[in-house]
N, C-alpha and C positions, 0 to 999 in steps of 0.2 A: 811655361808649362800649361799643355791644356787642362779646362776644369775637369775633376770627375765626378761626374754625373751619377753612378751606379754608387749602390750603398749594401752593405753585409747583408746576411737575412736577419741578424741583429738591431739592425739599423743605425747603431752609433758610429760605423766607421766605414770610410771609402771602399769600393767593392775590393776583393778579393783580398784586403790588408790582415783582417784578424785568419784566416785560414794560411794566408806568408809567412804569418809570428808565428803558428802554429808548429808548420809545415817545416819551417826554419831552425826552430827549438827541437824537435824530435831528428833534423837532419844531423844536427850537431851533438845530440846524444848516441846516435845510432855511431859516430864517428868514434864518440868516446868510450861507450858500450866494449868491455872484452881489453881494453889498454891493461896491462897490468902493470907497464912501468909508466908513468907520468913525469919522468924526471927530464924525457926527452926535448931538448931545444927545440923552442920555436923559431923558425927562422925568419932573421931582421928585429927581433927581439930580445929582449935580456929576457923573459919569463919562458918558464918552462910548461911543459905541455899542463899537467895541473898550476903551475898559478893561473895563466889562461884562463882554463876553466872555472878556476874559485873564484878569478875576477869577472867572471859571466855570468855566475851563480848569482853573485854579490849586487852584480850590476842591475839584473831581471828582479831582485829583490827589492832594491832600492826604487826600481820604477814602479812594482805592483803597487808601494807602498803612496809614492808620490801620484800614484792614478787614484788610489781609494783616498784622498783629500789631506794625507797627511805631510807635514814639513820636514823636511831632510836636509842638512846641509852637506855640501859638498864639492869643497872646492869653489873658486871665484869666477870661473868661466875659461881663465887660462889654459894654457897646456902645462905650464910647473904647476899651479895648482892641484890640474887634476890628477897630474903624473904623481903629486905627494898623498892628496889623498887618496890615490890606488893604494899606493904602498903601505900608509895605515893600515889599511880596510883588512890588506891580503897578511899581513904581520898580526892582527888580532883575529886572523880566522885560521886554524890548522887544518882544516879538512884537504886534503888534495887527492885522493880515491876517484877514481874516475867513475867506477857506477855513483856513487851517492852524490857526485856532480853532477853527472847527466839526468838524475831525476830533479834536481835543487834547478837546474835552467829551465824543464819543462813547465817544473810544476808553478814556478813564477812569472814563468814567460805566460802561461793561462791564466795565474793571478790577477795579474799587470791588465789582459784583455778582458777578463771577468769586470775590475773595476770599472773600468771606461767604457763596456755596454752599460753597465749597470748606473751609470752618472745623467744625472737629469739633464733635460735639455738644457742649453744656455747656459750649465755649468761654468763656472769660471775656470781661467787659466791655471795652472800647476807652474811650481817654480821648478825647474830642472839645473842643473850643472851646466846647460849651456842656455840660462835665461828660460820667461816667462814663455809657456807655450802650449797649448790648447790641446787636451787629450788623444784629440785623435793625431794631432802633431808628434806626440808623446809615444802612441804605438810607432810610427813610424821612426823614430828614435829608437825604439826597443830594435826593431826589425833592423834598420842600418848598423847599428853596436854588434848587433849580435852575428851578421852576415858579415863583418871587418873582422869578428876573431874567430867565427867559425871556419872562414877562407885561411887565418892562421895553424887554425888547429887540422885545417883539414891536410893542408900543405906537408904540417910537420910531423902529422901521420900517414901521409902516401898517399891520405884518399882524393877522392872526387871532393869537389869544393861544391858550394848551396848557391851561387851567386850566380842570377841571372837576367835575361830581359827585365822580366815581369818584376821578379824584387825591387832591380833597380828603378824602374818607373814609381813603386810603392815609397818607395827611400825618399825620392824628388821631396813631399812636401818637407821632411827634415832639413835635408841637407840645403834647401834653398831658404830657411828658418835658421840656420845655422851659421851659412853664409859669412853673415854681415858682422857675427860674432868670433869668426876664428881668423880674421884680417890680419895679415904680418904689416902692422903699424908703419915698419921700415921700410919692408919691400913696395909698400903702395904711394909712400911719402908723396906729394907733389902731382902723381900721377893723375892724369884726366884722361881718360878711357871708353869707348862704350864697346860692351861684349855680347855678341850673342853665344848662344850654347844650344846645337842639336843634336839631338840623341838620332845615332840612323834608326828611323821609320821610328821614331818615336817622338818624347816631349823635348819643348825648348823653352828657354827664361833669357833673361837680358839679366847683364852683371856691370852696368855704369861707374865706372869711378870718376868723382870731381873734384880735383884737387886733393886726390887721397881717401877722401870719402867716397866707402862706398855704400849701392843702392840695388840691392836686386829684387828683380821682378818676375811675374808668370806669363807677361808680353813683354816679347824683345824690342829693342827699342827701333823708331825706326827708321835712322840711319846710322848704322853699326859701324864702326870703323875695323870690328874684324868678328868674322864669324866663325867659330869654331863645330866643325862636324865631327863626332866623335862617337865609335862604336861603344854603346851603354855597359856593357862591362866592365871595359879600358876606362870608360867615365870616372864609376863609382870605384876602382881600387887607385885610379890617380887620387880620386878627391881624397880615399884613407890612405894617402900615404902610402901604397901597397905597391907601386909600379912604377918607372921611373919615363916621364913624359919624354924624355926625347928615344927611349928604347920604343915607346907606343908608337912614334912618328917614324920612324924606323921601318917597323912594323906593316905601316898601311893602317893602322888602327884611328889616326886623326888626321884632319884634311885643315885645312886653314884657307877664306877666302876675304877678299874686301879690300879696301882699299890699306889698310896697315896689316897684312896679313902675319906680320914679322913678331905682333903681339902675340901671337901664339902660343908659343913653346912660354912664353913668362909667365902666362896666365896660374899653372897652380902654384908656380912661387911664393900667389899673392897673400897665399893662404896657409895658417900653421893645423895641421891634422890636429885636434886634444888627441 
């Protein structure tokens, strides 16, 4: 991934990232705005169009909370864990009304970026649900969460979905902070691998496995044994789980080249979505 250089007119986070969270929370409200049944399935989901939402409410709450210094516990980093503690959260919350959702995502998705301009320099890291990780790491976190169920919620109401270029490049610093934490243990066993990952006309990272362990980077490494080009859309709902990689290669949506280009299609196997 290339560096970014440019910074908010706030100054605490990478250019255009707090106006994305923004931009992103008011998209996913305007979606929910006017629903008056909420009971409607989300589709590829057991949750219905308001749990969704109450879990987006919940989730943009738990980050404003975890940016303005405070401890939260939440689950171990897994995906059973955080699949239980969703189910908590949303069991001890009854709201599911879609106007009093749509204001509950915005007004903490601004909370959340309110805290982290507001955090002194050199601040220390935050502990998040998926590990230790630096505020502005942390909006980008909001911004990824929230673009994974807002593309749900948009789906399972008809609309236009929020997900694009630009988000997904904002997304990069999370999901590549993320990475190394949502590894399928079993699919990577043994494996020794070096990955590159290009986004067309955008950023790229290196994803090394040795011997199972893996190590990713924001320079690719540099002799890849397979390089994957993939249109940044296609990227970010393979990574959440939203798309199904050999329908993307199907598609024209990803290219594979290098010397093992066969690594390919195995590549999000390696990884379990929380």
């Amino acid at each position: 991934m290339e560096p970014v250089t440019g910074r908010d007119a706030r100054g605490a986070l990478p250019a255009g990232l707090g106006d994305a969270v923004r931009a992103t929370a008011e998209e996913i409200a305007a979606v929910l705005r006017g629903v008056a049944d909420t009971s409607v399935p989300v589709p590829g989901s057991q949750w219905t169009v308001g749990e969704a939402a109450a879990h987006l409410a919940q989730a943009n709450e738990l980050m404003a909370e975890l940016a303005a210094g405070q401890e939260r516990r939440y689950g171990d980093g897994t995906p059973q864990s955080l699949a239980a503690a969703n189910e908590r959260a949303l069991a001890e919350f009854d709201e599911r009304a879609a106007e009093p959702l749509a204001g509950m995502i915005v007004a903490h998705a601004d909370a959340c970026l309110t805290a982290v301009e507001r955090s002194v320099a050199g601040a220390g890291d935050v502990v998040t649900p998926l590990g230790p990780m630096s505020r502005a790491v942390l909006a980008s976190y909001l911004l990824t969460h929230m673009l994974g169920h807002g593309y749900d919620l948009a789906r399972a109401l008809r609309r236009r979905h929020m997900v694009d270029r630009e988000r997904v490049e904002l997304s990069l610093p999370f999901l590549i902070t993320a990475m190394p934490r949502v590894t399928d243990a079993a699919a990577t066993a043994r494996l020794t691998a070096r990955y590159t990952i290009r986004l067309w006309g955008g950023s790229r990272f290196g994803v090394t496995f040795t011997d199972g362990a893996v190590t990713v980077t924001a320079r690719p490494p540099d002799r890849p044994d397979c390089t994957i080009l993939i249109e940044p859309v296609t990227f970010f709902l393979m990574a959440l789980g939203r798309t199904d990689p050999y329908g993307a290669i199907a598609r024209g949506r990803v290219f594979a080249r290098g010397r093992k280009p066969w690594l390919a299609p195995r590549f999000p196997g390696l990884f379990k979505a929380p």
